[in-house]
C-alpha positions as CSV (number, residue, x, y, z in Angstrom):
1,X,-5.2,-35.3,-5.7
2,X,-3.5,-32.3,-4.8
3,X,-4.8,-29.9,-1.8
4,X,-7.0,-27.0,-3.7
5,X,-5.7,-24.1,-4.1
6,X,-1.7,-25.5,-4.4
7,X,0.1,-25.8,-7.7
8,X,2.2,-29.2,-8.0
9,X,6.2,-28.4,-8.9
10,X,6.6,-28.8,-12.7
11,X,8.0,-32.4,-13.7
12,X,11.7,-33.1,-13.6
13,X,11.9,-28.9,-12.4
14,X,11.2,-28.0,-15.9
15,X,11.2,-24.1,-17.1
16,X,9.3,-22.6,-19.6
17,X,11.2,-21.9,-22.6
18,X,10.0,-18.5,-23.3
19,X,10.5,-15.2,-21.5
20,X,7.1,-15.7,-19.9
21,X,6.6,-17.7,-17.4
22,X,2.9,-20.0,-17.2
23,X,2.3,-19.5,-13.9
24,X,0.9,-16.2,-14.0
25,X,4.4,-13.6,-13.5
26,X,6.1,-12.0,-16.1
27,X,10.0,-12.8,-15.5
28,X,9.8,-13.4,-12.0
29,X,7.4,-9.9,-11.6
30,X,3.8,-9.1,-10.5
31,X,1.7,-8.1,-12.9
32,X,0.8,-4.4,-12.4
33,X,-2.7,-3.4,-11.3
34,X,-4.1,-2.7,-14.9
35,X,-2.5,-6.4,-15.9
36,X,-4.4,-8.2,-13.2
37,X,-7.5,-6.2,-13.4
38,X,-8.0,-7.0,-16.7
39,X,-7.2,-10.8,-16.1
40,X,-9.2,-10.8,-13.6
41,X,-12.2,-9.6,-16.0
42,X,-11.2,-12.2,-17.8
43,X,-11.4,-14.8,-15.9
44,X,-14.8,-13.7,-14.3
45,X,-16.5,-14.0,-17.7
46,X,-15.0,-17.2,-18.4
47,X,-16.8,-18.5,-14.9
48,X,-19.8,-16.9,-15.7
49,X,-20.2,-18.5,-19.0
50,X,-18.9,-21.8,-17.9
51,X,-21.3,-22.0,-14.6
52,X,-17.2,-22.5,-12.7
53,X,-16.9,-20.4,-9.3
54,X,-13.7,-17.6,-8.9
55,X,-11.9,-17.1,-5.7
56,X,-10.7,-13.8,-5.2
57,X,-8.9,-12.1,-2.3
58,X,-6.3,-9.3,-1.6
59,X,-3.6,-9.3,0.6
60,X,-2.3,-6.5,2.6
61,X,0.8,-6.2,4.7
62,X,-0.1,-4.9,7.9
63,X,1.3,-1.2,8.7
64,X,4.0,-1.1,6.0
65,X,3.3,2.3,4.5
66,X,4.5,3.9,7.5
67,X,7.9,1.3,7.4
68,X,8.3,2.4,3.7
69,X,8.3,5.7,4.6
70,X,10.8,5.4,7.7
71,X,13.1,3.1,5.5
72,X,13.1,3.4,2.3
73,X,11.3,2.3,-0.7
74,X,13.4,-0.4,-1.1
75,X,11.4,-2.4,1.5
76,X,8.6,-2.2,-0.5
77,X,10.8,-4.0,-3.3
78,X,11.7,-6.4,-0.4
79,X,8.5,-7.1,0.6
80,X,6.7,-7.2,-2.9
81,X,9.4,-9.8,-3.8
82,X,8.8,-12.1,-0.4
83,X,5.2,-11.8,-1.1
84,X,5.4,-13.4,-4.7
85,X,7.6,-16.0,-3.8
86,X,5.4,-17.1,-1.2
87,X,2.3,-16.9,-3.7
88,X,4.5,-18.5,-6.4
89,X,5.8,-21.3,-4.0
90,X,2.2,-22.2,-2.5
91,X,-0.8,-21.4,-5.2
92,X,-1.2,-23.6,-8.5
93,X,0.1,-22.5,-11.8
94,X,-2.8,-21.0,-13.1
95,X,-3.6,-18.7,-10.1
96,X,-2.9,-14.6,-10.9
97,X,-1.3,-12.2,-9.0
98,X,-0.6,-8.7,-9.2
99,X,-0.2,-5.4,-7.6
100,X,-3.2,-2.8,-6.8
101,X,-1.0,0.0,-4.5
102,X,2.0,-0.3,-2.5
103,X,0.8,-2.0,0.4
104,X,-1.9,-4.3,-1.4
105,X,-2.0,-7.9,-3.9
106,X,-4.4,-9.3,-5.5
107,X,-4.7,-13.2,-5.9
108,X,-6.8,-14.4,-8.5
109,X,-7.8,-18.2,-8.1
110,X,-9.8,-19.7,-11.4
111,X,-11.9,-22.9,-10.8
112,X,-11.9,-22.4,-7.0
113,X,-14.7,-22.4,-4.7
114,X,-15.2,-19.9,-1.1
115,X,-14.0,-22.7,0.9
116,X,-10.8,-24.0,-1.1
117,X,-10.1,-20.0,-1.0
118,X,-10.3,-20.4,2.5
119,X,-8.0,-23.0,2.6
120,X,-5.5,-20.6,0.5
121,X,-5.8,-17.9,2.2
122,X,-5.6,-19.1,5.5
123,X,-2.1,-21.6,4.3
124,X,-1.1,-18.1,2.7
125,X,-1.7,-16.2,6.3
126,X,0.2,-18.8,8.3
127,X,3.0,-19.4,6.3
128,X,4.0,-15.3,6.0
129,X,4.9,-15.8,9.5
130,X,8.0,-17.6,8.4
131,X,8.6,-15.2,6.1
132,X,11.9,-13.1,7.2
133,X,12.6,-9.7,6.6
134,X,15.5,-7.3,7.8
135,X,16.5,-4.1,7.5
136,X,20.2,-3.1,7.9
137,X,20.4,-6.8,9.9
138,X,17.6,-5.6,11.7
139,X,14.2,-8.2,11.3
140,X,11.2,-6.7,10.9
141,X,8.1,-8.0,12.9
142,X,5.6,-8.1,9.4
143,X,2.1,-9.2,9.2
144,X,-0.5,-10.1,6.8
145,X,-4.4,-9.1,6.3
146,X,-6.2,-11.0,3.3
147,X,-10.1,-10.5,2.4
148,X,-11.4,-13.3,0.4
149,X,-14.6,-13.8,-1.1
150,X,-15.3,-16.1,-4.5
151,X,-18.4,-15.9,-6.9
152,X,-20.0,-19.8,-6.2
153,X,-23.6,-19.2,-7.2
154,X,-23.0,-17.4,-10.4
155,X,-25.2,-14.5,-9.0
156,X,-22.3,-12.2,-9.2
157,X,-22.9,-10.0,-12.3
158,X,-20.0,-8.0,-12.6
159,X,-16.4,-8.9,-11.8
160,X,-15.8,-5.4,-9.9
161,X,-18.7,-6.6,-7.4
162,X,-16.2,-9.2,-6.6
163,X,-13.5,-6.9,-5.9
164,X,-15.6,-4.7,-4.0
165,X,-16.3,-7.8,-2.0
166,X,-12.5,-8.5,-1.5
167,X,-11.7,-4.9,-0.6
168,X,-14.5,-4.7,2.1
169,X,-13.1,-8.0,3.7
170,X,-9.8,-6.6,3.6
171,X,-10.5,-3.6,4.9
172,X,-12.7,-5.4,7.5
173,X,-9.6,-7.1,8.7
174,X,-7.5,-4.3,9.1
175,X,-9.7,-2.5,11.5
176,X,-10.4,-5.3,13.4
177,X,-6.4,-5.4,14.2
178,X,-4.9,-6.8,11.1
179,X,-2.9,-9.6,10.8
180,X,-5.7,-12.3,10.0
181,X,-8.2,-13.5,7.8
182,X,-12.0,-11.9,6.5
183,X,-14.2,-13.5,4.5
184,X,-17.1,-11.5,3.0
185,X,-19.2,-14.8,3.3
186,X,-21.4,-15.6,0.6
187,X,-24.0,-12.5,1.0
188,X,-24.0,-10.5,-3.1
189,X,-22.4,-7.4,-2.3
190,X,-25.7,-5.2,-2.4
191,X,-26.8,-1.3,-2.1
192,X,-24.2,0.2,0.0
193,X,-26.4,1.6,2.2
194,X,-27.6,-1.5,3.4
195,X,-24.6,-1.8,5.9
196,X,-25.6,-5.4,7.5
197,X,-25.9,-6.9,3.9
198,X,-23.1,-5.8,2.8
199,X,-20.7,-6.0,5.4
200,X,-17.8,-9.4,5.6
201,X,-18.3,-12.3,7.8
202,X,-15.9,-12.0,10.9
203,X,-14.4,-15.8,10.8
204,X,-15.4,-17.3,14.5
205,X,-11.7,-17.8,15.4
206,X,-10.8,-14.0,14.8
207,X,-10.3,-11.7,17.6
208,X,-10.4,-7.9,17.8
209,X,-7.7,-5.9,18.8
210,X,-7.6,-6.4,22.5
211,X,-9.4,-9.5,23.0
212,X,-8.0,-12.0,25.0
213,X,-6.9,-15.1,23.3
């Protein structure tokens, strides 16, 4: 049985044969943030009429805005292209990802429960560290934020709920220092006023910014 959340390597190294490949890229790209929206829609009414749970998260590469804008937007290329080929390398071939802004990816995971998200997210967040990335021979010190969430109890209604849920763990994670991992826990996202309902679930190994280890 393979680890959840990991795709096995196709037998023999086989490709497809046609221009798309099954694994959820179009010729080695993301899919932009209309594609994955929609197959992320997709894919939450498939769960919901099945009874199956989603995982959902969004990745965020810590501070790179400002590095864009000091080195050029061909970092982001760098860095959108590291990113998938991590995702491609480590998630199963029916797992989605695409692009929502510059900085942001979201990873759609089919079939997959909060805690085997867990498990992908936080293999995701660990193996970035190895990820290398210079500019003008110059490596840059790059981290990652993901917010995770995943509809298990089918009381989710409408796929964007999920999102929402992703965005506020990501966000959640950022503030709190970046360069870890928020879970929005399994609370329903719920009227936005009601800030201690709706808020993510600070993961007990997480630190804020400052804390000692």
């Amino acid at each position: 049985m393979t680890r959840p959340g990991f795709r096995k390597g196709r037998p023999g190294g086989a490709q497809p044969a046609s221009g798309r490949d099954d694994d959820g890229f179009l010729s080695s790209s993301l899919f932009s943030q209309a594609q994955i929206l929609q197959l992320m829609k997709n894919e939450f009414a498939r769960a919901r009429r099945h009874g199956l749970p989603l995982g959902c998260m969004l990745l965020q590469v810590d501070r790179l805005l400002p590095l864009i804008d000091m080195h050029g937007a061909e970092l982001r290329s760098t860095v959108r292209a590291a990113v998938a080929g991590l995702v491609r390398e480590k998630t199963r071939g029916s797992d989605l990802l695409g692009t929502t802004s510059e900085d942001r990816y979201l990873l759609v995971l089919p079939h997959t429960s909060l805690q085997q998200t867990r498990v992908v997210a936080e293999r995701l967040h660990q193996m970035f560290e190895a990820v290398e990335i210079a500019v003008d021979g110059r490596p840059l010190a790059l981290s990652l934020s993901i917010g995770m969430t995943a509809s298990d109890d089918q009381k989710t209604i409408f796929f964007d709920s999920l999102l929402a849920q992703a965005e506020a763990a990501v966000e959640f994670a950022t503030k709190s220092g970046g360069n870890q991992v928020a879970s929005f826990g399994e609370a329903q996202l719920r009227d936005p006023g009601l800030a201690n309902d709706s808020a993510p679930r600070r993961r007990s190994g997480d630190r804020q910014q400052g804390e000692a280890p």
